[in-house]
C-alpha positions in Angstrom: 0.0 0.0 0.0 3.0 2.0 0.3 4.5 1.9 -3.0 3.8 4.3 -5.8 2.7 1.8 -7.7 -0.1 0.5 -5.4 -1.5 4.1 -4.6 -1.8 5.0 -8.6 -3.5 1.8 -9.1 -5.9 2.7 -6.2 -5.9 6.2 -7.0 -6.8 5.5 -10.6 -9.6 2.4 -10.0 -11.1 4.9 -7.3 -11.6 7.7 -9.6 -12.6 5.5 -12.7 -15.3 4.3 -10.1 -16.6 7.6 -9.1 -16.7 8.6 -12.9 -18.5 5.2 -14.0 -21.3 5.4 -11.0 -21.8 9.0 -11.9 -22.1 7.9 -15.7 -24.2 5.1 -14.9 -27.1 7.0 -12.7 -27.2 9.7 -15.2 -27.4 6.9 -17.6 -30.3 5.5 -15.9 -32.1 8.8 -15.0 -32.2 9.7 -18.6 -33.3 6.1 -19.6 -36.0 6.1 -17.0 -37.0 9.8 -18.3 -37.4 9.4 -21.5 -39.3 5.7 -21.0 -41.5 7.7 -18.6 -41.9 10.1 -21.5 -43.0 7.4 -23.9 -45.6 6.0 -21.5 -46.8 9.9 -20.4 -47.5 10.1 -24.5 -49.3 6.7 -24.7 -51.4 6.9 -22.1 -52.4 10.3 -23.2 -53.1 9.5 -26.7 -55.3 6.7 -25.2 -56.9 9.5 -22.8 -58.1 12.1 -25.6 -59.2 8.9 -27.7 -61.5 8.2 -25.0 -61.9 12.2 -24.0 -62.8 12.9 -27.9 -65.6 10.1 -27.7 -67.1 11.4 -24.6 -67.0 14.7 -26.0 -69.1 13.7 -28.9 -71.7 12.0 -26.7 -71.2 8.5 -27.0 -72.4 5.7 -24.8 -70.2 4.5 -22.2 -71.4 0.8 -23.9 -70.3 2.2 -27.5 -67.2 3.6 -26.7 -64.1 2.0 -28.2 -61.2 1.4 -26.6 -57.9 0.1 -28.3 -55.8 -2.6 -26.3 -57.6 -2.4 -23.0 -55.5 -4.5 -21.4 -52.6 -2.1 -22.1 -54.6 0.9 -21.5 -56.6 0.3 -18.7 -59.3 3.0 -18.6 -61.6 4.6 -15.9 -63.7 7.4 -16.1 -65.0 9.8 -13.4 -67.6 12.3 -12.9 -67.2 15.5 -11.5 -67.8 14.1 -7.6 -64.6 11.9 -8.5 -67.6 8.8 -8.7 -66.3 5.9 -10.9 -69.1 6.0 -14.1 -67.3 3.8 -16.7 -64.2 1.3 -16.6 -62.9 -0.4 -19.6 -63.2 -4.3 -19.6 -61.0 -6.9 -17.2 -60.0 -3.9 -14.9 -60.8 -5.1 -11.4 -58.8 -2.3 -9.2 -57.0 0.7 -9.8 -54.6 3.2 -7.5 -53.1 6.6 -8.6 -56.5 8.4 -9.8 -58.1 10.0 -6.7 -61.0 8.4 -7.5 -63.9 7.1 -4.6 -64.2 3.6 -6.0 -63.2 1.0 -8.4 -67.1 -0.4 -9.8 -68.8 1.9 -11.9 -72.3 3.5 -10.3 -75.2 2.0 -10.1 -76.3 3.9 -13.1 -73.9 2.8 -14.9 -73.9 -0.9 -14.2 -74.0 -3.5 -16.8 -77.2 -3.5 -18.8 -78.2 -0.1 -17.9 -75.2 2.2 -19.3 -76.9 5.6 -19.7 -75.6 7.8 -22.5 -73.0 10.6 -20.8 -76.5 13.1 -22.4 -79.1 11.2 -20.3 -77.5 12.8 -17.3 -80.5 14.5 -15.5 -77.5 16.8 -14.4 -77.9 20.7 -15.5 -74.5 21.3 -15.7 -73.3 24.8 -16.5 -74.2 26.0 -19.9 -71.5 27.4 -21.9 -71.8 31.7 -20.4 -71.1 30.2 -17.0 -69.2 28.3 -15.1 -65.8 27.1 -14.3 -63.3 28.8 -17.0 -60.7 25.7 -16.6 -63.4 23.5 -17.9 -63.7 22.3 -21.3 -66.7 24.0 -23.5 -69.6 21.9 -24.2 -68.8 19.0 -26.8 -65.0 19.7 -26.0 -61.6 18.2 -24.8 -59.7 19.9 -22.7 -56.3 21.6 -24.4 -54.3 21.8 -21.0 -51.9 19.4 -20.5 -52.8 16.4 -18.5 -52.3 15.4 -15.1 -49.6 12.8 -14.9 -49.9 10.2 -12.4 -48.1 6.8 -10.7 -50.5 4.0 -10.1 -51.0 0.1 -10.3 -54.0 -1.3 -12.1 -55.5 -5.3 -11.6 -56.4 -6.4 -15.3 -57.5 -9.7 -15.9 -56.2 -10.7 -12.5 -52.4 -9.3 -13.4 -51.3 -6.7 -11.6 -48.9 -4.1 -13.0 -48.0 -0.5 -12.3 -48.8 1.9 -15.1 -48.4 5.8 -15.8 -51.8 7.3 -15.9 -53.0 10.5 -17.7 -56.0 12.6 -16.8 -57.7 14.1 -19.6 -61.0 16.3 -18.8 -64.3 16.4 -21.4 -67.6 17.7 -21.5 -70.3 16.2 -23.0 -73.1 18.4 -24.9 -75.0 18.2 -22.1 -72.4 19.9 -20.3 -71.3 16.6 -17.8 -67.9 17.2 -17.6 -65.9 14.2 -16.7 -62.3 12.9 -16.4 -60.7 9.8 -18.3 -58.0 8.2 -16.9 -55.8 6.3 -19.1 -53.0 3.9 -18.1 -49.9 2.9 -20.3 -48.0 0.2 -19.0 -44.3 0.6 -16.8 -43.1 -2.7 -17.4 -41.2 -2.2 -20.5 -39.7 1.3 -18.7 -39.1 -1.0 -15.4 -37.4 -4.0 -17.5 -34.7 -1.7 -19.5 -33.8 0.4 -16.4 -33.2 -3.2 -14.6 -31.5 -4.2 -17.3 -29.1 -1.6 -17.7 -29.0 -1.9 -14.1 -27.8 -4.6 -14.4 -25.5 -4.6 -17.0 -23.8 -1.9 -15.4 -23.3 -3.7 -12.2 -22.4 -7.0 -13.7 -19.5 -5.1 -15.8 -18.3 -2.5 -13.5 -16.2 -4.8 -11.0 -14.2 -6.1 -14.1 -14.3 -3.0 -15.9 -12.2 -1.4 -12.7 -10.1 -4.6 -12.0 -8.8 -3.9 -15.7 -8.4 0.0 -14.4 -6.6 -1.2 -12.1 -4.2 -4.3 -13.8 -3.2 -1.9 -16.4 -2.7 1.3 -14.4 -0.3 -0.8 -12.1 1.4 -2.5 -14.9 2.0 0.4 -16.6 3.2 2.3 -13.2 5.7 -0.2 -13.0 6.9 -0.2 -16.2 7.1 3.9 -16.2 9.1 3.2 -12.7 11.4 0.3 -13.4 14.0 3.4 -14.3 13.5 4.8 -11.0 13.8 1.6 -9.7 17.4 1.1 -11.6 18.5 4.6 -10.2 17.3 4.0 -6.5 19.9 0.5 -6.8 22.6 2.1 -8.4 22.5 5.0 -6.1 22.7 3.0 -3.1 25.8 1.0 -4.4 27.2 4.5 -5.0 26.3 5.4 -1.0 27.7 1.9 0.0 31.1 1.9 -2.0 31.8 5.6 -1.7 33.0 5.4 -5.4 31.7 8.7 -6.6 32.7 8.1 -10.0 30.1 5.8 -10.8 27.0 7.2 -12.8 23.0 5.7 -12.5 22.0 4.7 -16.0 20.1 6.7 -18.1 17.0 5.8 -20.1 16.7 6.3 -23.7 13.7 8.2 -23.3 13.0 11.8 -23.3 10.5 11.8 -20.2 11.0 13.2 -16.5 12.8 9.9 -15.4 15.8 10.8 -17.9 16.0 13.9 -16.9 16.0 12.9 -13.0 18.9 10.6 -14.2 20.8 13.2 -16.1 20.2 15.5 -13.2 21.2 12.9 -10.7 24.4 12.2 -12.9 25.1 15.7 -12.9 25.0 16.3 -9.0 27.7 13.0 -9.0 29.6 14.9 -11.1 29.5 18.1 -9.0 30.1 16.4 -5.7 33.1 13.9 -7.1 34.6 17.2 -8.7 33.8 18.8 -4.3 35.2 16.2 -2.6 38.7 16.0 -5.0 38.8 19.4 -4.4 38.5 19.2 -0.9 41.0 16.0 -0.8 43.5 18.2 -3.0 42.6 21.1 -0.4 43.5 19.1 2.8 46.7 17.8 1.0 48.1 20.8 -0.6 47.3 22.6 2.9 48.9 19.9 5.3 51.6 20.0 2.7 52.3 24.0 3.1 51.7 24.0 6.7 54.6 21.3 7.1 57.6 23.0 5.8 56.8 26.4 8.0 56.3 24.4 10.9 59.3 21.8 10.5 61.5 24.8 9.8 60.8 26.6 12.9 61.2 23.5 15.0 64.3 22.9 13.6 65.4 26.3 14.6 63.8 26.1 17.9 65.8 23.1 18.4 69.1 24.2 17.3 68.8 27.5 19.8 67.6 25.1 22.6 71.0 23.2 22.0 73.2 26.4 20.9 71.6 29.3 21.6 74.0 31.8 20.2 73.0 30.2 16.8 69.4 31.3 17.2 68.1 32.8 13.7 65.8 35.1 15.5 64.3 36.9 12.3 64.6 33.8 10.6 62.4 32.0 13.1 59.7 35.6 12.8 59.5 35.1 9.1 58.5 31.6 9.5 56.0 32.1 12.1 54.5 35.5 9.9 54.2 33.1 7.0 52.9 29.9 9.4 50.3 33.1 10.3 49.6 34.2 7.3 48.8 30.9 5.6 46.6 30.3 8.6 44.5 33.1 7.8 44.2 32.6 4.2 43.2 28.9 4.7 40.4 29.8 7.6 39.3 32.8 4.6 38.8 30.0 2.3 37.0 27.6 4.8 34.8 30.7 5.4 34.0 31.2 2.0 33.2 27.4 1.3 30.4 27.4 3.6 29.0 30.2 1.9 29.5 33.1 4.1 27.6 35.9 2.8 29.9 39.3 2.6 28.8 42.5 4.2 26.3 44.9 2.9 28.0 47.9 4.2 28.5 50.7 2.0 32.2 51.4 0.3 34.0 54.1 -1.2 36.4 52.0 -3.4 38.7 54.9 -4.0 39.5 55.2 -0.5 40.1 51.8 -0.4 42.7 51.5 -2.6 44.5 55.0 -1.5 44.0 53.5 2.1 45.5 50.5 1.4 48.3 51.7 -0.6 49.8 54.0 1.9 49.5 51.4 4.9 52.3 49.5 2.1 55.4 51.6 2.9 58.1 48.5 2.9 56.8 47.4 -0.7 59.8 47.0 -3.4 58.4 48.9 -6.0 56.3 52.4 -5.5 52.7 51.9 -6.2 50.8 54.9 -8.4 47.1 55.3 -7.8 44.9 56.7 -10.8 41.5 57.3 -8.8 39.5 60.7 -10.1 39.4 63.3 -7.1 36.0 64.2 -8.2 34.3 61.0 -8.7 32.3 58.3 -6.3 32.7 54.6 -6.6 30.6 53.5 -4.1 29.7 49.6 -3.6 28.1 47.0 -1.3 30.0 44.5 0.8 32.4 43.6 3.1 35.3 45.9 3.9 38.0 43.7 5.1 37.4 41.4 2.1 37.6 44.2 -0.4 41.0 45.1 1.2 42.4 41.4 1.4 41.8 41.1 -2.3 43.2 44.8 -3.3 46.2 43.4 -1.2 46.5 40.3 -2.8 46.5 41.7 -6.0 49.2 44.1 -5.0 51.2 41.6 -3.4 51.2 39.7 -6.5 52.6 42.8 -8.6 55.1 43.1 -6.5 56.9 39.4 -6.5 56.0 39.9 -10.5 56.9 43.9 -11.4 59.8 44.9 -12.7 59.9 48.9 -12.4 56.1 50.1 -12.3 53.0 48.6 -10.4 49.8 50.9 -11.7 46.2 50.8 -10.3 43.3 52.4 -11.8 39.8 53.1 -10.3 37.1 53.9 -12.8 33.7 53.5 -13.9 32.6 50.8 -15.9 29.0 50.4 -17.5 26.7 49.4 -13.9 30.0 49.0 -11.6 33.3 49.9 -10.6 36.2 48.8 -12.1 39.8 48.3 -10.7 42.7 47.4 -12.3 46.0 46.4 -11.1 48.8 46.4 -13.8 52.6 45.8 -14.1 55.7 45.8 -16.2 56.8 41.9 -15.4 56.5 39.3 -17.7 52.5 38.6 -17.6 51.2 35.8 -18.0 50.6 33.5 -20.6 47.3 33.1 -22.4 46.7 29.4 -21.4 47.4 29.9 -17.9 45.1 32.8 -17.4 42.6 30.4 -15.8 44.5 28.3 -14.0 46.5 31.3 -11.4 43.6 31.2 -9.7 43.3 27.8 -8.7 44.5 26.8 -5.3 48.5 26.2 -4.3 49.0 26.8 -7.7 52.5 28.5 -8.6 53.6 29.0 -12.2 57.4 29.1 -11.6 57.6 25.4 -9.7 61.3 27.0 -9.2 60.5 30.2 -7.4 61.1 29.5 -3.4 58.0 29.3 -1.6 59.2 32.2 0.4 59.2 34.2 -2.9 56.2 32.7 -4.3 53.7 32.5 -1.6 51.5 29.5 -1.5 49.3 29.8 -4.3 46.6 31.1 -2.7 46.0 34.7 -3.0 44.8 34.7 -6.2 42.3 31.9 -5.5 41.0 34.0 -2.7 40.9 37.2 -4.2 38.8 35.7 -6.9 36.0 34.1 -4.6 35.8 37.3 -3.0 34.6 39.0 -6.0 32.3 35.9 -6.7 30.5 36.4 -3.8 30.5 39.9 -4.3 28.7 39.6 -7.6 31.9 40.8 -9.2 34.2 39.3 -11.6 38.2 39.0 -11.8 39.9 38.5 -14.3 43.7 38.6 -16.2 44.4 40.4 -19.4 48.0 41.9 -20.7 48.6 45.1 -19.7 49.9 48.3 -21.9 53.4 48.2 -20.0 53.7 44.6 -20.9 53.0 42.4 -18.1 50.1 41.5 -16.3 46.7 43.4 -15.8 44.5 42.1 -12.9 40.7 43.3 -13.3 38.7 43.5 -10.1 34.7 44.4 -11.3 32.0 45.2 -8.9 28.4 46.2 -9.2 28.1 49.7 -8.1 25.8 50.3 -5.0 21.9 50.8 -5.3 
């Protein structure tokens, strides 16, 4: 009852049900309806027959009656007194009438003519106005009426119709003409049935095929759910779940699955190369000054006091850049405070007064470069960038503040020897160096660049490397302006 295939099947057979009663009762109540309809018309065609001959003053004995066993008929005065029934009808219910037998005056043998009536009547200036005229059937529609009749011994229901006539002698009495329900009564049962005979295996087929064809649509899903659990269990994340040939929702849950494997294999070999590289760059700093807390410990007067500062600065500083990164992995959102990048940068570079090269700022006195974000980030990348000019320039470090379409633009150029178009990317992955030979001391550890670019990511900024006029590189911070 749990699986998806079990609740469509149910889900479908229920609804098919509801749909297939609903059809069938309005099946039926149109059936019945129109039956009813036929009968209403028979039994008053029968009525006006009768009616018409009344109206023309003929004898209850003479009057003639089609099928009487069909059409039953009884006719009443005006008093609702039985005066005429047709033959083999022995009792009747559904006409409001007082009895069954005819009167006494119109008993067998002594039928009186509907114009012997020693009745006045109302002559044709007076009287009732719903009343047929003298000599006349009535135009309204009948009176419609359930009843059962005993003919010949047989009892049977029938649809009656009330018809009203006047003889010439102004009598005005009512016919009552039946048309039989058991036709009506044998179809609708029928139907009936029919319908309940074929409805259980009409919905157990609903139901066959609807969880057939659920678990044909799911045996994919089925495929993925198995090869995903290996994946879980093994830990092998370069292993895919297959892919249908199809071009429904299950192929795109498997491309869509395949594609989040691919994302978290390409995480976690990042975060394997991460933890390496890192333990790898913490070691040297820390196994040098060890060595050269040892050596003083033995031989003091061979301490290499700035020796051991420099080590513990860099141990420091690679610290920092690696708890940064940690930071940023999470997904810590920057700062929405508001910046004046100018200042920034002419804050920045004036703090730098042991750098090898002069620095020359190009920031327009009377302009505003204003951004959102986090202060201390902007700064760590501005010095990054800097830093890098400086292990790179040869005479001339440039940077330029301007505007650029919606943002700010800075740009931080030297005269080195750039870098080449098919490495452009790759400086700003992590612990990556270009010159493998440059001492680590020299070189940094690769991960300034790296940083300085996920700090404009998450800024909604973009960095990248071009060549620059003076020949080397050209680093290009971008930064949506502030709102």
């Amino acid at each position: 009852m749990r699986s998806v295939r079990a609740r469509a099947a149910i889900g479908a057979t229920l609804v098919v049900a509801v749909a297939l009663v609903a059809a069938g009762l309005a099946v039926l109540s149109v059936l019945r309806t129109n039956l009813i309809d036929q009968a209403d018309l028979q039994a008053e065609v029968a009525a006006r027959e009768v009616a018409g001959q009344l109206a023309l003053d003929t004898a209850y004995a003479d009057l003639d009656l089609d099928d009487e066993e069909d059409h039953p008929v009884q006719v009443t005065d005006e008093e609702g007194r039985v005066v005429f029934v047709s033959k083999g009808l022995r009792a009747i219910s559904g006409t409001a009438s007082t009895g069954v037998s005819p009167v006494p005056s119109a008993s067998a043998g002594a039928t009186p003519s509907p114009g012997d009536d020693d009745d006045d009547g109302d002559d044709d200036d007076g009287g009732d106005s719903a009343r047929p005229a003298r000599g006349e059937v009535s135009s309204d529609d009948p009176d419609f009426s359930d009843g059962t009749a005993t003919v010949d011994g047989k009892q049977a229901d029938y649809r009656f119709a009330a018809v009203e006539a006047t003889t010439p002698a102004g009598l005005t009495l009512t016919v009552h003409a039946g048309a039989p329900l058991a036709a009506e009564q044998e179809a609708v049962n029928t139907v009936r049935g029919a319908m309940l005979t074929g409805l259980p295996l009409l919905l157990a087929v609903v139901a066959g095929v609807t969880w057939l064809v659920t678990r044909r649509a799911l045996r994919p899903v089925e495929g993925i759910r198995r090869e995903m659990a290996a994946i879980t269990a093994s830990e092998d994340l370069a292993r895919r779940v297959p892919e249908p040939g199809s071009r429904d929702e299950i192929a795109a849950l498997a491309r869509t699955t395949n594609e989040t494997l691919s994302v978290l294999e390409a995480s976690v070999e990042r975060q394997r190369r991460f933890v390496a590289d890192a333990s790898h760059e913490l070691r040297s700093p820390i196994a040098s000054l060890r060595t050269q807390l040892e050596v003083a410990e033995a031989h003091p007067e061979l301490l290499d006091l700035p020796g051991a500062v420099a080590d513990t600065v860099r141990l420091q500083v690679l610290a920092a850049d690696l708890l940064l990164l940690a930071r940023l992995d999470a997904g810590e959102k920057p700062g929405a405070a508001r910046l004046e990048v100018g200042a920034l940068v002419r804050e920045e570079v004036s703090q730098r007064t042991g750098d090898r090269i002069p620095v020359t700022v190009e920031v327009a006195e009377d302009a505003s470069y204003e951004v959102n974000g986090s202060r201390g980030q902007l700064v760590r990348v501005i010095g990054n960038l800097l830093d890098n000019a400086q292990r790179h320039a040869a005479h001339r470090i440039t940077v330029q503040v301007a505007a650029d379409g919606s943002g700010v633009r800075v740009e931080v150029r030297d005269d080195g020897a750039g870098v080449p178009e098919d490495e452009r990317e790759r400086i700003f992955e992590r612990f990556v160096r270009l010159d493998d030979a440059r001492s680590r001391d020299d070189g940094g550890a690769g991960l300034g660049l790296a940083i300085a670019r996920d700090v404009a990511t998450r800024h909604g900024g973009t960095l990248t490397v071009h060549r620059a006029p003076e020949g080397g590189a050209a680093f290009r911070l971008w930064l949506p302006r502030a709102a």
